[in-house]
N, C-alpha and C positions, 0 to 999 in steps of 0.2 A: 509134263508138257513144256512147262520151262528151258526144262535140259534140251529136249527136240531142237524147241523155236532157236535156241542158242544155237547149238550145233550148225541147224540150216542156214543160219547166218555167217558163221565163219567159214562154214562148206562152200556157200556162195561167194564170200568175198576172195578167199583160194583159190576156188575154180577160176572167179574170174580172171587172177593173175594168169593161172595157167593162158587163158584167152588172150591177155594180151601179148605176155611173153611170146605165144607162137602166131600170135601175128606181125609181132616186133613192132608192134607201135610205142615210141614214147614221148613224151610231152616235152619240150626243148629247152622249159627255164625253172628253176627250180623254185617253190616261191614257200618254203615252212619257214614257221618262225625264227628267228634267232635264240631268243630267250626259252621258247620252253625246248630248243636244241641244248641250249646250256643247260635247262633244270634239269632232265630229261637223262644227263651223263652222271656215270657214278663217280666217275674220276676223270680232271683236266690236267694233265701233264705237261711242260715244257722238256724237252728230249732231245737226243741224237740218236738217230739210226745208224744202229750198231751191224742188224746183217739182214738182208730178204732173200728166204729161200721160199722154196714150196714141198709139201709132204702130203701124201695120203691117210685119209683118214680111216676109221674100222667099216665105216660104210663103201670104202673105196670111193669116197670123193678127195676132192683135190684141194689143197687148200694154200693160198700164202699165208706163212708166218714172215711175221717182222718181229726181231725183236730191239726195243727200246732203252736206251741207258736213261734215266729219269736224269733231272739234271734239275727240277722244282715242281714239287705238289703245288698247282695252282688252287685247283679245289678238289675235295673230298680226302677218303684217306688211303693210304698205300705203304707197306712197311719194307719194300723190297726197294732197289736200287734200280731195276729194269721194271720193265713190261713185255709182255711175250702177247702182242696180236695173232688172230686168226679168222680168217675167212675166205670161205670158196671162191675158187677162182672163174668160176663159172656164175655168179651172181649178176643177171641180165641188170641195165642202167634203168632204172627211174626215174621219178619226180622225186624219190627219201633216199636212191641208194646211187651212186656213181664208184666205178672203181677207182680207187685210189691209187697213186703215183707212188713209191719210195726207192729212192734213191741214199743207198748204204754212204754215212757221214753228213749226208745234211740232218739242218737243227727245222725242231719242230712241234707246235703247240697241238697237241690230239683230242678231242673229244671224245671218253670211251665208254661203254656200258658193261659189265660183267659177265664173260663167259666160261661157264665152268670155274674147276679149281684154280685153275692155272694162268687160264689165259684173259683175254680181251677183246671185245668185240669194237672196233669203230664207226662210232654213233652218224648214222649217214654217208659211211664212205669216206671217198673225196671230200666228201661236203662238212665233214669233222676232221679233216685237217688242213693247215694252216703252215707253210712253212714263211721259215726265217732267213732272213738276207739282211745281213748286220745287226742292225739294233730295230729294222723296224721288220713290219707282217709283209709276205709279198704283194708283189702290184699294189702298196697303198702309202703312204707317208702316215700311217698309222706304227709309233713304237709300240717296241714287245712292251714295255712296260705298262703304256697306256692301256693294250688289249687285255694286260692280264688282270688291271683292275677292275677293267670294265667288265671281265666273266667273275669276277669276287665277287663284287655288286651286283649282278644278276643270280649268281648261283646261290646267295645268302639274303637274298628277296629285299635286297637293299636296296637297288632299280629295277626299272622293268624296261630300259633299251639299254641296245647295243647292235653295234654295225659290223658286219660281215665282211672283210675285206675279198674284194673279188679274188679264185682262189686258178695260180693257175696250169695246166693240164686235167682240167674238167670238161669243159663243152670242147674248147681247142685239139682234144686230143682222142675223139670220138668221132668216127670215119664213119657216116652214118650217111643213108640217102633221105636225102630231107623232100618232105611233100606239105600240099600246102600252105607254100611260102615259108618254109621254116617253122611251122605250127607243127606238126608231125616228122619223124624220121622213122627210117627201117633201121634197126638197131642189127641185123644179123640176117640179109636176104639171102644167105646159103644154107636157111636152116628152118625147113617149114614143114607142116603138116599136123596133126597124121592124115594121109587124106582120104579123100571121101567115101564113105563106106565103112568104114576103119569103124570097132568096137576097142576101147580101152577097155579091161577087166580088171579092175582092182579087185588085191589080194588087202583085205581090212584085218589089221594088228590091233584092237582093241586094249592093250599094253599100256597104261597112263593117261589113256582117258577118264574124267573123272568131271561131276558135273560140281554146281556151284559149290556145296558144299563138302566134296575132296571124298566125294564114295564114286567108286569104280562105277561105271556104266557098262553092263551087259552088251553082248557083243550081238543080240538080236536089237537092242533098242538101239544102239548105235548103227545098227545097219539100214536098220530103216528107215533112222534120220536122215541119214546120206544118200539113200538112194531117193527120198524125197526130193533132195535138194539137187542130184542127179536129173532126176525125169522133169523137171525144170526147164533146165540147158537139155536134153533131149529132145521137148518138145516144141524145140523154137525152129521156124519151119526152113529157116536158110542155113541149119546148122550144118558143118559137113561130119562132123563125127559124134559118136554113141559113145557112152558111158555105160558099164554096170559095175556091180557091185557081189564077189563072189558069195554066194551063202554058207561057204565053209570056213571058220574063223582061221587066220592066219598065224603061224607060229614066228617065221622069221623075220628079219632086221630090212630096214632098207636099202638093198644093195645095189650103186651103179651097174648098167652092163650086165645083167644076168636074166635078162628078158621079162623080168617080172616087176610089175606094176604095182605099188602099194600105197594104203595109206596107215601112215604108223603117225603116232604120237609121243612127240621126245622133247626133252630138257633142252631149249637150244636159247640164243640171247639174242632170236629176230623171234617174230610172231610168225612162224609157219614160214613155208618154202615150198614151191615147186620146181621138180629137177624135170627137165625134158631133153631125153636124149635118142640117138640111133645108136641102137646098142649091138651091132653088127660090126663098131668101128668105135664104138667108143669114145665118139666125139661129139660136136655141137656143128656138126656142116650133115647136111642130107635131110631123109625124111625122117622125122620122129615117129620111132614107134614103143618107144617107152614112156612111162609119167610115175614120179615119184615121188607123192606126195603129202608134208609134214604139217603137223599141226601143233602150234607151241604157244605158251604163255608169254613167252619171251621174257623180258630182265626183269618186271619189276618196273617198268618205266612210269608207272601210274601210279608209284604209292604215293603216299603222303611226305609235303617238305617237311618231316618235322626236327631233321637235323641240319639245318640252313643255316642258322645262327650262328655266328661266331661268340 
């Protein structure tokens, strides 16, 4: 019952991004903490951006990588000289997530989380980087040096503030139609639906599902969780589109663009994702008639400080 109750819960909280994202609403000011954005990073690095390209992934998503010349381990630990980021470039703006800016040779303070072998996830976006213009943090009369002590002392539970310098190409650089007075924007009005009438059919990967204690969940018990948390948002009466949930377990991978709808469960370094696309064109303008949607543990963000200490 456990396992269920859980599942319906992150089913729902999922779904609901999916909901937002195709409606494109987002909230306009970003208001998370500083400090548990600091605790929260495995590794703080001071850097130069060395090159930003973009590459496809096995799922055929699309992803920026930057890669980083380290240039000082602020906090945590790192035995390489660089850092090699990565994240889709299709990741809709939030209130936790903004796409971030890089421009090859500017210097710059990162806030990162772990992804995979290789690479690295930027904790927040835009909103976990920080560039550099001389000796101090942009837009602020705040020095790199002051900043970097002020993340030592928070990352190592020595303080518990620290001030954010306004960071900038975040709000300024998001072309958005704002409603509400600036309380709301349309994050993306060339890209709506599926509309009404429309059935989504998830194809369910039961592949790395696993409940509290790290045993496989069945791909009947898991179906049924979902399509609980499914007939939910089905039965809300101004809904315009229907959910279900195939009864035949799924064998393949999440793939953009190949008309098929899933939910899989995978090792990634955010908690879950929703891709929504028109897969007639393969892009992010038109009607959605695809949802591909992930469910993940993400890094690790919630363990225990118990190597804070210097």
């Amino acid at each position: 019952m456990k396992t269920n109750i859980s599942i319906l819960k992150y089913f729902a909280v999922t779904l609901l991004s999916f909901f937002i994202s195709t409606a494109s609403l987002q909230a306009s000011n970003f208001d998370d903490d500083p400090v548990n954005q600091v605790r929260k990073s495995d590794l703080i690095i001071e850097g130069q951006v060395v090159k930003f390209s973009e590459e496809k992934d096995e799922y055929n998503v699309v992803n920026h990588v930057v890669r980083i010349a380290v240039d000082d381990i602020i906090a945590g630990k790192h035995v390489k000289n660089e850092v090699l980021l990565k994240y889709p470039t299709n990741f809709y703006p939030d209130i936790a997530w903004i796409q971030p800016k890089f421009i090859e040779g500017e210097n710059v303070i990162l806030l990162l989380t772990k992804s995979g072998d290789y690479s690295w996830f930027l904790n927040g976006g835009g909103y976990g980087k920080f560039s550099i213009t001389g000796n101090t943090i942009e837009k602020s009369k705040t020095s790199v040096a002051d900043f970097k002590q002020q993340i030592k002392d928070v990352f190592h539970l020595r303080s518990n503030r620290i001030i954010f310098p306004a960071r900038k190409g975040i709000q300024d650089s998001q072309q958005y139609d704002e409603r509400l007075g600036g309380e709301f924007s349309i994050i993306n009005p060339g890209f709506y639906g599926p509309l009404k009438g429309t059935t989504i059919n998830f194809q369910l990967n039961p592949i790395g599902a696993v409940d509290k204690d790290g045993n496989p969940i069945p791909f009947a018990t898991l179906k049924d969780a979902i399509q609980r948390a499914i007939d939910t948002w089905n039965n809300v009466s101004n809904s315009y589109i229907t959910f279900s949930v195939s009864g035949t377990q799924y064998t393949g991978n999440r793939t953009l663009c190949n008309g098929v709808s899933t939910i899989t469960f995978e090792d990634l370094a955010y908690n879950g994702a929703t891709y929504v696309i028109r897969r007639a064109s393969c892009n992010y303008t038109g009607i959605i008639d695809e949802v591909d949607m992930v469910f993940s543990k993400g890094s690790q963000v919630d363990r225990f400080l118990d190597n804070r200490f210097e």
